[in-house]
KEKE-3310 file (N, C-alpha, C; in steps of 0.2 Angstrom, whole numbers, plus 5000, padded with zeros to 4 digits):
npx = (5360:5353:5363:5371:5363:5363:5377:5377:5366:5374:5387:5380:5376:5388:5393:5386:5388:5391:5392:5399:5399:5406:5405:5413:5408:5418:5414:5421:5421:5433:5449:5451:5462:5461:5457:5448:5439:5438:5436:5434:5432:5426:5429:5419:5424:5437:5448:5448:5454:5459:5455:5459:5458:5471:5480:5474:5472:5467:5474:5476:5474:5475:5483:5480:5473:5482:5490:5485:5487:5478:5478:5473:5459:5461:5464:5453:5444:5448:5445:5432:5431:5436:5426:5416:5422:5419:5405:5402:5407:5400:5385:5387:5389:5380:5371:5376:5373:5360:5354:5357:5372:5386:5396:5408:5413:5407:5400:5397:5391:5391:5386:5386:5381:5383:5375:5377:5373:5378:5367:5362:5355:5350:5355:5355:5361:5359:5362:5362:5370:5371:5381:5382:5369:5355:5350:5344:5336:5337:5324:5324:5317:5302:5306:5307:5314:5318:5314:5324:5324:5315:5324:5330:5320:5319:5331:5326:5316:5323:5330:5321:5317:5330:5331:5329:5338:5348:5348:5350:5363:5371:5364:5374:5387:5390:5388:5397:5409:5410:5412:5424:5434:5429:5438:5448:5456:5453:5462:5461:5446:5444:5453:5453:5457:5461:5458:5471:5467:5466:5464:5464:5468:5469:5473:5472:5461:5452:5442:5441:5446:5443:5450:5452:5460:5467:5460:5452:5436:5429:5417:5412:5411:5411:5410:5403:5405:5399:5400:5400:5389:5380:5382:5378:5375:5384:5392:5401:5402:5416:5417:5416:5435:5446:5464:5478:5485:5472:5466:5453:5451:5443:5434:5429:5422:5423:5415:5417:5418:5436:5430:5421:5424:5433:5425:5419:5417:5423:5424:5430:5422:5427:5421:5425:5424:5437:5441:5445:5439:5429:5437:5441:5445:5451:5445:5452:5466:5469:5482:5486:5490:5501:5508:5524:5534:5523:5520:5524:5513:5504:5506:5507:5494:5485:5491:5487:5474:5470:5476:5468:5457:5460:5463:5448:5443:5450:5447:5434:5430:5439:5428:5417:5409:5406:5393:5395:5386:5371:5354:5344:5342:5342:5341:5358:5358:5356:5343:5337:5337:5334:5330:5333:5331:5334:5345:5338:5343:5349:5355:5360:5359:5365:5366:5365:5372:5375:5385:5398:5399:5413:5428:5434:5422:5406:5393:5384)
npy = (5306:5317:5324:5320:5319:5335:5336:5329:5335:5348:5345:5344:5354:5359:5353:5357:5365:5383:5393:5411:5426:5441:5459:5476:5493:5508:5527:5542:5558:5571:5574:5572:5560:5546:5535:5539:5531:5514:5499:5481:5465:5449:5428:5421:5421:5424:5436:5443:5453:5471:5486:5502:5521:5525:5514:5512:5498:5482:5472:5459:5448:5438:5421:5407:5413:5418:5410:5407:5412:5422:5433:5439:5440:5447:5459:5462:5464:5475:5483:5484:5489:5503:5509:5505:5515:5527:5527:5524:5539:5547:5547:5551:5561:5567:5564:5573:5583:5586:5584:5599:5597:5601:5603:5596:5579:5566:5552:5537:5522:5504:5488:5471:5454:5437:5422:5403:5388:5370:5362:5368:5381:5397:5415:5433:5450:5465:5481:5499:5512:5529:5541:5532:5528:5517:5518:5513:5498:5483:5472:5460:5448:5454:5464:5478:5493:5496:5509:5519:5530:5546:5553:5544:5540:5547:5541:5526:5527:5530:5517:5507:5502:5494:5484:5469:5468:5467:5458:5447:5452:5445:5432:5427:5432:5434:5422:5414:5417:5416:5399:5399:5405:5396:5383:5387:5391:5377:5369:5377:5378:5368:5362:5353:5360:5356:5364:5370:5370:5379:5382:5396:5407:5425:5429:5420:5424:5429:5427:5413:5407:5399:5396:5393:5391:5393:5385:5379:5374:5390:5387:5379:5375:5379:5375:5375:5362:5357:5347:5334:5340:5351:5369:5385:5396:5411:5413:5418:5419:5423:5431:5421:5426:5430:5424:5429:5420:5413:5406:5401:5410:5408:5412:5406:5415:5410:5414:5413:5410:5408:5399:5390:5386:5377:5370:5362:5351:5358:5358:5361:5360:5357:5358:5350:5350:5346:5337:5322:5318:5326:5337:5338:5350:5349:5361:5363:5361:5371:5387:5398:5413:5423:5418:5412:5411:5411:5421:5426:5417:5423:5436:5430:5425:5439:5448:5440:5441:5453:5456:5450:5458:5471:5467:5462:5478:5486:5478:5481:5493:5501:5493:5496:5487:5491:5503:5519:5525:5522:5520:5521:5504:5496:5485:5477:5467:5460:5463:5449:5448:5441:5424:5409:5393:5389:5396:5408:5424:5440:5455:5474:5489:5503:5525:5529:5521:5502:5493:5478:5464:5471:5470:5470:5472:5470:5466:5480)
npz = (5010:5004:5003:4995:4983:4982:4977:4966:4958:4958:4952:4939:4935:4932:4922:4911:4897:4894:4881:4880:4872:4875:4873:4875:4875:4879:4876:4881:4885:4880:4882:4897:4906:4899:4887:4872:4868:4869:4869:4873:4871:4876:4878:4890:4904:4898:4892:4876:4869:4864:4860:4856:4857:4858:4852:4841:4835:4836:4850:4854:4868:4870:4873:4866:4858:4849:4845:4832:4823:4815:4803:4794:4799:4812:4806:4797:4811:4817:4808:4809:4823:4821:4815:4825:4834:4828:4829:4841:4844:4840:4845:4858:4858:4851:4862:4872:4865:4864:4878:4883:4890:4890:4898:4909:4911:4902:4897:4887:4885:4881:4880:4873:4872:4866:4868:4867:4868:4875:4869:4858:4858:4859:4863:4863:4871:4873:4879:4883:4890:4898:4907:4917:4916:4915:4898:4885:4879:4870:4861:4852:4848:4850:4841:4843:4852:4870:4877:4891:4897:4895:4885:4878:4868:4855:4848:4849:4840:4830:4827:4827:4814:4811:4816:4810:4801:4810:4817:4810:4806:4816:4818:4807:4810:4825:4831:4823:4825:4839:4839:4829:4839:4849:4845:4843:4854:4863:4869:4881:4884:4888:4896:4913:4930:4945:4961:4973:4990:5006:5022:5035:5050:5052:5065:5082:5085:5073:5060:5050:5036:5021:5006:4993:4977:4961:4951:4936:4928:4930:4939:4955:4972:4989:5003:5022:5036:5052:5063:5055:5047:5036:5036:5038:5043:5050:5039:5026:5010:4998:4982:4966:4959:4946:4943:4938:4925:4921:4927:4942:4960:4974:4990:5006:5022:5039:5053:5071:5087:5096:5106:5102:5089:5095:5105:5094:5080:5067:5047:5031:5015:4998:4981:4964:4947:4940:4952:4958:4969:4982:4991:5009:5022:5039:5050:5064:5059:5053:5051:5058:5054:5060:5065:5067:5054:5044:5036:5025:5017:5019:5015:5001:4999:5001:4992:4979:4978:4979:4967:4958:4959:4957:4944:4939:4940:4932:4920:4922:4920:4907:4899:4901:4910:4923:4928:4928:4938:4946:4946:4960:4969:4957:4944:4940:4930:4912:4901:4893:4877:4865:4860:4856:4850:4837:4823:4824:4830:4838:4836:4835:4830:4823:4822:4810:4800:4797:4803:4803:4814:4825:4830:4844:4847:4848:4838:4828)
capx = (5356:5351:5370:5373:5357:5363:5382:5374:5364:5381:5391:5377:5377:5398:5398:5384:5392:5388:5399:5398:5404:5404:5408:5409:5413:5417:5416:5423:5422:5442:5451:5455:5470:5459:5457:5440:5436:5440:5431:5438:5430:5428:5425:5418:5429:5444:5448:5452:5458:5456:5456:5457:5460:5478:5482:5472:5471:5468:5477:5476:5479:5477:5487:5477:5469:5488:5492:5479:5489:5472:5481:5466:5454:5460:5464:5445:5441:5452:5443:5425:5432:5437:5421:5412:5425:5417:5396:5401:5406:5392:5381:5389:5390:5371:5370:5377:5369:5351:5354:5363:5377:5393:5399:5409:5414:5402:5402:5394:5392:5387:5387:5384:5384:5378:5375:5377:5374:5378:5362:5362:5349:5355:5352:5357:5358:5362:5361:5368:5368:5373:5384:5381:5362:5352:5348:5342:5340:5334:5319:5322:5310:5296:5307:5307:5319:5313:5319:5323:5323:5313:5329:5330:5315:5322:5336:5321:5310:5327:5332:5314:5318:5335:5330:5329:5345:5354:5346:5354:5372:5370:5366:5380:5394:5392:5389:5402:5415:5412:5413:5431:5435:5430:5441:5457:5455:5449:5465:5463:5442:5441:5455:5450:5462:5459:5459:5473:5467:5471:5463:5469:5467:5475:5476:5468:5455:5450:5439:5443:5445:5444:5456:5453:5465:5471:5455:5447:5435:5428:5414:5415:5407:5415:5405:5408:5401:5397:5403:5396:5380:5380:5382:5375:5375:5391:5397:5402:5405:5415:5412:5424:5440:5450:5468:5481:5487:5467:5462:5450:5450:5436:5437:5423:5425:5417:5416:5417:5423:5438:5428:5416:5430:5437:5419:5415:5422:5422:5427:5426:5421:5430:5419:5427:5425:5444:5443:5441:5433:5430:5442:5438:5451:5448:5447:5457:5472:5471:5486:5488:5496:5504:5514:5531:5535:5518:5520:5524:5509:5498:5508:5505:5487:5483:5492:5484:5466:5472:5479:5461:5450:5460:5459:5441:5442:5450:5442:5427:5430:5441:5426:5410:5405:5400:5390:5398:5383:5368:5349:5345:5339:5345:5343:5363:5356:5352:5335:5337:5333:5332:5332:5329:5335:5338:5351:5336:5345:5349:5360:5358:5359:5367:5362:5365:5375:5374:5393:5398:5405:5417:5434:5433:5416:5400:5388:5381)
capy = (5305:5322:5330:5320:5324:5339:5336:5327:5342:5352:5341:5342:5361:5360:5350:5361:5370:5388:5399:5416:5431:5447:5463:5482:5499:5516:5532:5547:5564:5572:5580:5568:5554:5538:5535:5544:5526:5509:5492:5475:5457:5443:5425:5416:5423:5426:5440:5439:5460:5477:5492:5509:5527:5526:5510:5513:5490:5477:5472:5452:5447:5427:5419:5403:5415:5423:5404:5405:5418:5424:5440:5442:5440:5453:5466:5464:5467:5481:5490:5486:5493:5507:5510:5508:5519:5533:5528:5529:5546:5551:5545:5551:5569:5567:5564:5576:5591:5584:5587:5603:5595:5602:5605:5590:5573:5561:5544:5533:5513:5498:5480:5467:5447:5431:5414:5398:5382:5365:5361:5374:5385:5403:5419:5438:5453:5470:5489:5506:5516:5537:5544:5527:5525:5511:5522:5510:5491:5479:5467:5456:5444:5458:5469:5486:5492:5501:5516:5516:5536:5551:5557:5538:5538:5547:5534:5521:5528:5529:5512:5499:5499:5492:5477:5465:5468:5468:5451:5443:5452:5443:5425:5426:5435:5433:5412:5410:5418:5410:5393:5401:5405:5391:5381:5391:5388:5369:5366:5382:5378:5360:5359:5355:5360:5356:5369:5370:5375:5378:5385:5401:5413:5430:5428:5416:5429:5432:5421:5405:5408:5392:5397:5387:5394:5388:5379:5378:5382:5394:5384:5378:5375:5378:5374:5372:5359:5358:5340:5331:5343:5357:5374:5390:5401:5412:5409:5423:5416:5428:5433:5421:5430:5427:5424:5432:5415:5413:5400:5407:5407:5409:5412:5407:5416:5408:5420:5411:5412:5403:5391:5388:5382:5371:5365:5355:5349:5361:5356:5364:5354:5361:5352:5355:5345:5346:5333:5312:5318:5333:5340:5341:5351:5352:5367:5362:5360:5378:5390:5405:5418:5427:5412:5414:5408:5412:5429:5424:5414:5429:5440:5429:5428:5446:5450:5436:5445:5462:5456:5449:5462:5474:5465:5466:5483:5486:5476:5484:5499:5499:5490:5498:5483:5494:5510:5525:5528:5518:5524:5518:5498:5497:5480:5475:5460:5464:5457:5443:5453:5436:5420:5402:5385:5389:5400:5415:5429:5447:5460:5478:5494:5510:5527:5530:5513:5494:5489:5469:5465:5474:5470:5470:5477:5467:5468:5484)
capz = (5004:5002:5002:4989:4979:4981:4974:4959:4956:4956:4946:4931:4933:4932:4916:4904:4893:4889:4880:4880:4866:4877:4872:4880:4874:4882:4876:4883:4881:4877:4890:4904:4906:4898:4879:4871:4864:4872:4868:4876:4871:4882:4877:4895:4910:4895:4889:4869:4866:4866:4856:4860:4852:4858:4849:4834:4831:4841:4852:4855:4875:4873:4868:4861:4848:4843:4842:4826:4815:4809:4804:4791:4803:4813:4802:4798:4816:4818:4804:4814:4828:4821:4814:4831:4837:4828:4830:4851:4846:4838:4851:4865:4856:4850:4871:4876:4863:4867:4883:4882:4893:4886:4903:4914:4908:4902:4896:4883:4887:4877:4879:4869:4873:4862:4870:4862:4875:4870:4866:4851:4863:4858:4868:4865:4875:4872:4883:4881:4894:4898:4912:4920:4917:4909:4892:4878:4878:4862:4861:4843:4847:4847:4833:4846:4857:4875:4881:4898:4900:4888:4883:4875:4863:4848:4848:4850:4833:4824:4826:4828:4809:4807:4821:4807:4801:4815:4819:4801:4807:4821:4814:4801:4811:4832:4833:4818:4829:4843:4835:4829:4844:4855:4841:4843:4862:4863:4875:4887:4889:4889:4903:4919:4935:4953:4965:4979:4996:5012:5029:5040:5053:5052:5072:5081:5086:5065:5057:5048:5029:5017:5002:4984:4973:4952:4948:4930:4925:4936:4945:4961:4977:4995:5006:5030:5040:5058:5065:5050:5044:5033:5040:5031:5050:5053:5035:5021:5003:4994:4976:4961:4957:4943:4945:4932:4925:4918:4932:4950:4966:4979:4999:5012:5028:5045:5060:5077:5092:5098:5111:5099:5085:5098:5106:5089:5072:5061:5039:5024:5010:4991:4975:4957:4942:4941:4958:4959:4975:4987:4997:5015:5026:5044:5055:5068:5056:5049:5048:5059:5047:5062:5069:5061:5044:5041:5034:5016:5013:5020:5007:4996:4997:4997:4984:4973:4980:4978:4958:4955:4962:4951:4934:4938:4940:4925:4913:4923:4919:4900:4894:4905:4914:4928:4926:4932:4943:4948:4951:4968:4968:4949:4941:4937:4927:4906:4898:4887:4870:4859:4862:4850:4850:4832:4823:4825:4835:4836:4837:4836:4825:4824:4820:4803:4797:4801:4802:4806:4821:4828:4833:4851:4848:4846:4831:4830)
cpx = (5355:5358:5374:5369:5360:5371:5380:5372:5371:5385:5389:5377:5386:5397:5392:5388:5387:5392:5396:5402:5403:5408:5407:5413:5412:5418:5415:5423:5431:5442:5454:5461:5466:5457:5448:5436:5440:5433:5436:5432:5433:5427:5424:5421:5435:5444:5452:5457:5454:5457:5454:5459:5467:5483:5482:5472:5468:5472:5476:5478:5480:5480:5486:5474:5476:5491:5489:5484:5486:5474:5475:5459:5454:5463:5456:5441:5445:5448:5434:5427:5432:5429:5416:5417:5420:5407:5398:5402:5401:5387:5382:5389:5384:5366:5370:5374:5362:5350:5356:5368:5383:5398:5403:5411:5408:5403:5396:5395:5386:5388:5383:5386:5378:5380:5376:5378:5374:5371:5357:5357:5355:5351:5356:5356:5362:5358:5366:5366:5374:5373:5380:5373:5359:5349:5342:5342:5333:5329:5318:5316:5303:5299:5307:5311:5316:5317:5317:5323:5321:5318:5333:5325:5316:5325:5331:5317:5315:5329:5328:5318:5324:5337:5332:5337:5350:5353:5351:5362:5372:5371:5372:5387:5397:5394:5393:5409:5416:5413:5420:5436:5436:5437:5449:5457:5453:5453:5465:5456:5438:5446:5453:5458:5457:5461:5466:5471:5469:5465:5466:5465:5472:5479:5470:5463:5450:5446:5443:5441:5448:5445:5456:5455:5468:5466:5453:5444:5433:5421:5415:5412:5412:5410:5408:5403:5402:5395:5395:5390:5381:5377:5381:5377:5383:5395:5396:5404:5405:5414:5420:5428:5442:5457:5472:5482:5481:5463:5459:5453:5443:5438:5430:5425:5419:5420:5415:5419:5428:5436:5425:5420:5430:5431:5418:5419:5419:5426:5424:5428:5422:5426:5421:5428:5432:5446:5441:5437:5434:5436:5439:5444:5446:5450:5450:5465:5473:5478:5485:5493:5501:5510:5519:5533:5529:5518:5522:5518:5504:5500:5504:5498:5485:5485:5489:5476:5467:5473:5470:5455:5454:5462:5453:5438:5442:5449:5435:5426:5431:5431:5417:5406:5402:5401:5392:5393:5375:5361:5348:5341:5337:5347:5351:5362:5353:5347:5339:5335:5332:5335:5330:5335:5338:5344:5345:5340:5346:5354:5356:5361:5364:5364:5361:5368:5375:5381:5393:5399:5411:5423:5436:5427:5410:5397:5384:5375)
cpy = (5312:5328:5327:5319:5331:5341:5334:5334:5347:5351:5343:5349:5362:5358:5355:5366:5378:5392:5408:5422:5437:5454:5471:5487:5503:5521:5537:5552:5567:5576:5577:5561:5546:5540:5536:5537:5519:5503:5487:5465:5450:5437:5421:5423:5428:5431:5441:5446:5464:5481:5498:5516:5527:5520:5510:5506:5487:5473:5464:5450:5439:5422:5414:5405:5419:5418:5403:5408:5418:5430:5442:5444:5447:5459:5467:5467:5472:5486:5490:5490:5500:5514:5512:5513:5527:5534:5529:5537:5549:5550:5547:5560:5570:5569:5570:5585:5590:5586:5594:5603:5596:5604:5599:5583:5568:5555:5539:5526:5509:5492:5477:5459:5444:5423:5409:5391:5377:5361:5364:5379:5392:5411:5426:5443:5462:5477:5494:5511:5526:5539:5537:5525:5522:5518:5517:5502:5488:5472:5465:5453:5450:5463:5476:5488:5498:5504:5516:5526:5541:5552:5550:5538:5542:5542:5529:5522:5528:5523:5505:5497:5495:5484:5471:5463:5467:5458:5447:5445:5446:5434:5424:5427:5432:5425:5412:5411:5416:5403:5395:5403:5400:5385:5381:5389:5381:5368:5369:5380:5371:5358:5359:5352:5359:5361:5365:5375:5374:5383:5388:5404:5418:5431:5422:5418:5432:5427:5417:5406:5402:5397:5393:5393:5388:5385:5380:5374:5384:5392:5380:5378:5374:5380:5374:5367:5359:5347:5334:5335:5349:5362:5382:5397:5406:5411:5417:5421:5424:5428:5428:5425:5426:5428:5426:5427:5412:5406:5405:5403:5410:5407:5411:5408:5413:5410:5418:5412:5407:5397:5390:5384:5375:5366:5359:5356:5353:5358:5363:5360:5357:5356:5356:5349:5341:5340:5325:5315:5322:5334:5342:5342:5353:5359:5368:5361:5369:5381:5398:5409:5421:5423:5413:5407:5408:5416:5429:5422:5419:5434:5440:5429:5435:5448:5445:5439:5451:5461:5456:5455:5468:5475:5467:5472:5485:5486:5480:5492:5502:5495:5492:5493:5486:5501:5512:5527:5525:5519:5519:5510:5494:5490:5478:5468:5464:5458:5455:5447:5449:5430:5413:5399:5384:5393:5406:5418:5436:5450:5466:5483:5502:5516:5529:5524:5509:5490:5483:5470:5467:5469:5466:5472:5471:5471:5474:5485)
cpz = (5001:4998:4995:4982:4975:4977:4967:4955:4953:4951:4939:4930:4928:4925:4909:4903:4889:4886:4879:4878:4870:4874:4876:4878:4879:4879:4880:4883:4883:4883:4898:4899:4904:4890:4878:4871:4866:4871:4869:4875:4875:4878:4885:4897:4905:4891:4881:4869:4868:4861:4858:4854:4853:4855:4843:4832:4836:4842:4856:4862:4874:4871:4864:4856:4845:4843:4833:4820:4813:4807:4802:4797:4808:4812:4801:4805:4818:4812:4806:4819:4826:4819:4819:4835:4835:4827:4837:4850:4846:4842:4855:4862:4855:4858:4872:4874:4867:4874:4886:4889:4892:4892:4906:4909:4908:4899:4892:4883:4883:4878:4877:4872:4868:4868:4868:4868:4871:4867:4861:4852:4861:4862:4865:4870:4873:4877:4881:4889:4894:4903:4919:4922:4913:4904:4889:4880:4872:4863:4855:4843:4846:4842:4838:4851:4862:4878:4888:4900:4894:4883:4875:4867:4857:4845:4845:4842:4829:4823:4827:4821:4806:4814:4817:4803:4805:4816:4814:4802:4812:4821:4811:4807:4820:4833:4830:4823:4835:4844:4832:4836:4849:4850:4841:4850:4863:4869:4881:4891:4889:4895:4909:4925:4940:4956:4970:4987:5002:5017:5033:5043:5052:5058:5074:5085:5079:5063:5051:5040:5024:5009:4997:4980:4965:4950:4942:4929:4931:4941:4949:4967:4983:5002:5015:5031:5046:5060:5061:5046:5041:5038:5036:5038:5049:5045:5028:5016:4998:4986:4970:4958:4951:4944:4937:4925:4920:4921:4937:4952:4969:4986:5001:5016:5034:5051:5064:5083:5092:5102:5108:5093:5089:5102:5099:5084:5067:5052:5033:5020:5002:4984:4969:4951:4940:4947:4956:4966:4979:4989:5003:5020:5034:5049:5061:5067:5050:5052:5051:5057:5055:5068:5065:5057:5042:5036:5028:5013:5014:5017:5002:4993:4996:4992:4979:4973:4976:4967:4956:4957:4955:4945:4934:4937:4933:4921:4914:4919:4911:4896:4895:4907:4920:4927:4929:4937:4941:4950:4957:4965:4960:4950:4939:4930:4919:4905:4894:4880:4864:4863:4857:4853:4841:4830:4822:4832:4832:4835:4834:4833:4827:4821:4813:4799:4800:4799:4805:4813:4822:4832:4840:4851:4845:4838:4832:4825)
residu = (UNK:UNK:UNK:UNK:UNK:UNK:UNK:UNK:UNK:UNK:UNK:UNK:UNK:UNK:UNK:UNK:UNK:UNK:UNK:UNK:UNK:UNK:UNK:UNK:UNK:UNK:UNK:UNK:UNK:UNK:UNK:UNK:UNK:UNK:UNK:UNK:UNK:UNK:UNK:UNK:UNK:UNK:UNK:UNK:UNK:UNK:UNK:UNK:UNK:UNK:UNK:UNK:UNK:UNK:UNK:UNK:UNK:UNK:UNK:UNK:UNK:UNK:UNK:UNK:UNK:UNK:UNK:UNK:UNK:UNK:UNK:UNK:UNK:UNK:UNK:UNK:UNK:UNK:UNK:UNK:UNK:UNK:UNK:UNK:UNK:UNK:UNK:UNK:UNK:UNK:UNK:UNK:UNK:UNK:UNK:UNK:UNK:UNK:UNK:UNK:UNK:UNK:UNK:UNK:UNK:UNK:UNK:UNK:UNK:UNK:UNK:UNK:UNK:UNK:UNK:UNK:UNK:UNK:UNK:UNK:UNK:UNK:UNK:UNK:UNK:UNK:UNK:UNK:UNK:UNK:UNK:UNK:UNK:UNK:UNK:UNK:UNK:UNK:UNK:UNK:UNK:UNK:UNK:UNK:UNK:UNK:UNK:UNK:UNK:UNK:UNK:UNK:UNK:UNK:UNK:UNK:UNK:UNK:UNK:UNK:UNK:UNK:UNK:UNK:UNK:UNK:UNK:UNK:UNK:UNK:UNK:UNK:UNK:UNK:UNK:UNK:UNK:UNK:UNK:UNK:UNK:UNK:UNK:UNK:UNK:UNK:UNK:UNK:UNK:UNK:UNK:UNK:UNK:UNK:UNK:UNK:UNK:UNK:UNK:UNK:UNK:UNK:UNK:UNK:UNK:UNK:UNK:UNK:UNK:UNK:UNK:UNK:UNK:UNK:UNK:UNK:UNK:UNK:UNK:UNK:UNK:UNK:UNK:UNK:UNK:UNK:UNK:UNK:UNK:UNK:UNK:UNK:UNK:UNK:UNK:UNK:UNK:UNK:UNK:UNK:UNK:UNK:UNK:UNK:UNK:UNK:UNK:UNK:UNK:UNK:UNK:UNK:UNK:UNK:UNK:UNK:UNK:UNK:UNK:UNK:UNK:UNK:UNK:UNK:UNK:UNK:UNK:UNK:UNK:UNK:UNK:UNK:UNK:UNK:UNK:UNK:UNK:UNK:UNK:UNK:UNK:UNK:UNK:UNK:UNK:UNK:UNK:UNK:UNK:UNK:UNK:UNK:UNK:UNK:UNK:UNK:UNK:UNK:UNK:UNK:UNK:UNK:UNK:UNK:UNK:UNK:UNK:UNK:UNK:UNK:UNK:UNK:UNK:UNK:UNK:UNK:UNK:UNK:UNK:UNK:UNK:UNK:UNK:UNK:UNK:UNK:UNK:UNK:UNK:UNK:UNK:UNK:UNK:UNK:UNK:UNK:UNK:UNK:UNK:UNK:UNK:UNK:UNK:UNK:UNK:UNK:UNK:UNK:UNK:UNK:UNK:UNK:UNK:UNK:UNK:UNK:UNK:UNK:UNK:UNK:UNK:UNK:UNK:UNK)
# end
């Protein structure tokens, strides 16, 4: 009764719909082997483009939004971008005299997301941060934005007043584009795949790694059990991946001994809206990679790990998803900076002008 409470529960997480417009600049200071100026927009999981100083456009990766031929559309956003191409300078040069730091490589980061849940509940968030530290982040609902370090609170008395405006870009331009967006995609985030998996050993001394690969969308539960009853002990759930292809996967690994495998029934149990009904593969039908004709399928999965770990990086890094450097016990999580169930929401200001949304760049 309980397990399947608890699949219920799952299922009704699986089918809310949230969408999510993200965006994330980097500037650079000149001089090393990466573009001064890089911004990449997501919508969910997918990454729509990019634009960078060595391009000078945007550059379209998805291909459901270059089915649209919006050429206008993004010609527009090629001339936002260019525009936040040059407030990161200035920000990042503003940084670096304020501090008199004209020495070393340093780094200017922003990100921007808006929310939109099926239930017309809307949410933004916005941060900036310097040489990988929380800087600046925006509070519309109270109209002020809090500095997260002294060096911050110029920034902060320059821009409380252009809060309100930012808010109104924000209505007009971030929802609308998501609503264009999800539009042009309908066939990519409305499909839903099953997962393929499988259970292996690397030897039969290696722990027991359950293998859901191709699924969409990217929710997912993989869960073990222990002769009929959920099993949480001994169990390593790793972090969802995306696959190149724009489906995940996700691995849990279970550390036992061999007598202890073969004392009881072990399962892993794979739930995905994509299924008429679980997947339960047993642990006694797993797959020692080091058996021969193994050694292709254990290729092939690392390689498919290794391709996803570093997209991640990439995007992570091109777009400043992770800060160059981290105070100790540093929140990774942005505050909420507005939130309604109507169309009130924010966005956020620049130092001298309040350009639309950008490109590959959020509303500034």
């Amino acid at each position: 009764m309980i397990k399947t409470l608890i699949f219920l529960i799952f299922t009704t997480q699986l089918t809310s719909a949230t969408i999510s417009l993200q965006y994330y600049y980097t500037g650079v200071t000149p001089g090393i082997s990466f573009p001064e100026f890089t911004a990449t927009g997501q919508l969910n999981e997918h990454q729509i483009g990019y634009y960078n100083t060595t391009s000078q456009r945007v550059i379209v990766t998805a291909d459901w939004i270059n089915r649209s031929k919006d050429e206008e559309h993004w010609k527009m956003m090629g001339h936002h971008a260019a525009n936040d191409q040059e407030l990161v300078r200035v920000r990042l040069a503003n940084q670096i005299m304020l501090l008199n730091q004209t020495e070393g490589v340093h780094t200017w980061q922003e990100r921007y997301v808006c929310e939109l849940d099926d239930d017309g509940t809307r949410r933004g968030y916005k941060q900036f941060g310097y040489d990988g530290e929380d800087f600046l982040s925006l509070d519309v609902n109270d109209e002020y934005w809090t500095a997260a370090t002294p060096q911050a609170v110029p920034f902060k008395r320059k821009w409380d007043g252009l809060v309100s405006i930012q808010k109104k870009i924000l209505e007009t331009e971030c929802f609308e584009r998501i609503k264009k967006y999800v539009e042009y995609g309908k066939s990519v985030f409305e499909r839903k795949v099953a997962p393929e998996v499988s259970l292996f050993q690397k030897d039969s001394s290696s722990p027991v790694v359950c293998h859901a690969t191709g699924f969409f969308p990217k929710a997912v539960m993989v869960s073990w059990e222990k002769n009929g009853e959920d099993l949480n002990e001994d169990v390593e759930l790793r972090e969802t991946l995306p696959n190149q292809d724009g489906s995940f996967q996700k691995r849990s690994i279970l550390t036992l001994s061999p007598e202890e495998l073969n004392r009881n029934k072990y399962t892993c149990v794979v739930q995905h809206e994509g299924l008429k009904k679980e997947i339960i593969l047993q642990v006694s039908d797993r797959r020692v990679l080091s058996d021969k004709g193994s050694v292709g399928i254990m290729v092939g999965i690392i390689i498919g790990v290794v391709l996803a770990v570093l997209l991640l990086g990439i995007l992570g890094f091109a777009g400043g998803l992770m800060w160059k450097k981290r105070k100790k016990n540093s929140d990774f999580s942005l505050p909420v900076i507005f939130t309604s169930a109507s169309a009130q929401d924010s966005q956020t200001p620049a130092p001298t002008q309040t350009p639309g949304l950008d490109a590959v760049a959020a509303p500034h």
